[in-house]
C-alpha positions as CSV (number, residue, x, y, z in Angstrom):
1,X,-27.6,-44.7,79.5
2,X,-25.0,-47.3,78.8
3,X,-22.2,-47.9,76.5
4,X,-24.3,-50.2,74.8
5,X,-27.7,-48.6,74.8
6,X,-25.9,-46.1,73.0
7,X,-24.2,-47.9,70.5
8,X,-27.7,-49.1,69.5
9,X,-29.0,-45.7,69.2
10,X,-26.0,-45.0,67.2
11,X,-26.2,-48.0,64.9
12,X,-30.5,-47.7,64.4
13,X,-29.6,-43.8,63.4
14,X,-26.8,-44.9,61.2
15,X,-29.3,-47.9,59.9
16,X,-31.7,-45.1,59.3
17,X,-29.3,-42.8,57.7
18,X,-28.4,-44.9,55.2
19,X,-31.8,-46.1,53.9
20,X,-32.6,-42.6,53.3
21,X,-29.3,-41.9,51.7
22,X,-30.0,-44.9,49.1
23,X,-33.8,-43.7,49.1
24,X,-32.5,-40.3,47.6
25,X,-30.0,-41.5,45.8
26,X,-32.4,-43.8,43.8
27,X,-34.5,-41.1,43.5
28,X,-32.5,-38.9,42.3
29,X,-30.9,-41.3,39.4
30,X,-34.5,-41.6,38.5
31,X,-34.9,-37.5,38.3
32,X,-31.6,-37.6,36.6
33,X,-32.9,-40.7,34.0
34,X,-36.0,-38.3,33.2
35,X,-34.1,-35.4,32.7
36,X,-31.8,-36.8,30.0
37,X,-34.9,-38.1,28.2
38,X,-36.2,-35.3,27.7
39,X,-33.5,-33.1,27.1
40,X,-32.3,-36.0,24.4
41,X,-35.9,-36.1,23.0
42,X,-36.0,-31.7,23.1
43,X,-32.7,-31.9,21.3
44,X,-34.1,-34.6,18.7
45,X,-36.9,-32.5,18.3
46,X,-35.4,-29.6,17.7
47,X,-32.8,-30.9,15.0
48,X,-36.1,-32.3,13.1
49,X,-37.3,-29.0,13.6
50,X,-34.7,-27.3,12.3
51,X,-34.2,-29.8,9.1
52,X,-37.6,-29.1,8.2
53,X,-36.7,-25.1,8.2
54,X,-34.0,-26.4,5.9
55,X,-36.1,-28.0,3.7
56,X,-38.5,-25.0,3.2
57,X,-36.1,-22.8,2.4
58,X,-34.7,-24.6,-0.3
59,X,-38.0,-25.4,-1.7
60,X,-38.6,-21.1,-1.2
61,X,-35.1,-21.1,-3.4
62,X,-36.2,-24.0,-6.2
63,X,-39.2,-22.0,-6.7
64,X,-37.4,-18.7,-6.9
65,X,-35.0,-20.4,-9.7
66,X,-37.6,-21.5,-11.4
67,X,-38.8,-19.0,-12.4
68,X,-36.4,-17.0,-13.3
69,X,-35.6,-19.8,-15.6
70,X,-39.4,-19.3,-16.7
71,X,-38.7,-15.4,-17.0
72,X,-35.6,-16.1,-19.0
73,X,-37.1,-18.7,-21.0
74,X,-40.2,-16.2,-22.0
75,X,-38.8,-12.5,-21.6
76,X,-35.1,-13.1,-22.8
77,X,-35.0,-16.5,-25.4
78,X,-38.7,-15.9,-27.0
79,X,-40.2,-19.0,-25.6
80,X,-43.5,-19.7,-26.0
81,X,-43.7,-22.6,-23.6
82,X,-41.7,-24.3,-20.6
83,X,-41.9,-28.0,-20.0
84,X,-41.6,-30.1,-16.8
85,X,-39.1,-32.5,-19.2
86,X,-36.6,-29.3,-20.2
87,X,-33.5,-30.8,-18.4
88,X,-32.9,-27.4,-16.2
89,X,-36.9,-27.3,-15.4
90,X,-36.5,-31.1,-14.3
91,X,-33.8,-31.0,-12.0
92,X,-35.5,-28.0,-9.9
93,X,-39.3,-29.8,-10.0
94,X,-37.4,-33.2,-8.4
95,X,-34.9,-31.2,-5.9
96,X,-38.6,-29.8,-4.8
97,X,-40.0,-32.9,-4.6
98,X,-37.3,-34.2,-2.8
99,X,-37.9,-31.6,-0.1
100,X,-41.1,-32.4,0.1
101,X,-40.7,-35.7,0.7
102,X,-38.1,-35.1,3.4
103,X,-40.4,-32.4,5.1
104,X,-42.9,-35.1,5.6
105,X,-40.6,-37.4,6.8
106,X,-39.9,-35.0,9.4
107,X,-43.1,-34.2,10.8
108,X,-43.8,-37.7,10.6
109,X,-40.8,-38.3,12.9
110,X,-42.3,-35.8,14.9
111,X,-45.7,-37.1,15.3
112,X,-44.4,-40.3,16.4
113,X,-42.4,-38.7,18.8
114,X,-45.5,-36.8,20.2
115,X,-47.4,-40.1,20.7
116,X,-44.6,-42.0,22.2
117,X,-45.0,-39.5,25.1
């Protein structure tokens, strides 16, 4: 073999070499691309996940102040009635609604999310 049959075995294996190099590389920026996706759209998940947790509890804790505001009112005052437009009773009923609202915000979020992928 000569110098220069060698030097073209050399330069088709280097040729070679470095389309298969590029060929992983590209495919592994495209595994790479993937991955972060779905880790972002875990992690995006997960936070509206969490929020929603949030959101029950503290409707768990408006209802558990409610009534003892109700007990109060009846057991403790002498009331005979508790209405949705007593200041105190007001400010609970919209912090619930409020939840509410963002809950289904939430799972909306999440829906969308679902159907995107």
């Amino acid at each position: 073999m000569t110098k220069d049959e060698l030097k073209g075995y050399f330069d088709k294996g280097m040729v070679a070499l470095k389309q298969a190099l590029d060929k992983g590389g590209a495919a592994s920026k495209e595994a790479l691309d993937k991955a972060g996706k779905a880790a972002t759209k875990f992690g995006d998940e997960s936070i509206l996940k969490i929020e929603i947790q949030q959101f029950k509890s503290q409707i768990k804790k408006d209802k558990s102040a409610l009534g003892e505001l109700a007990c109060k009112a009846f057991l403790e005052d002498g009331a005979e009635s508790l209405a949705a437009s007593d200041e105190n009773v007001a400010k609970i009923l919209e912090s619930i609604k409020k939840a509410e609202d963002d809950i289904k915000s939430r799972e909306e979020k999440l829906q969308e999310s679902a159907v995107k992928n």
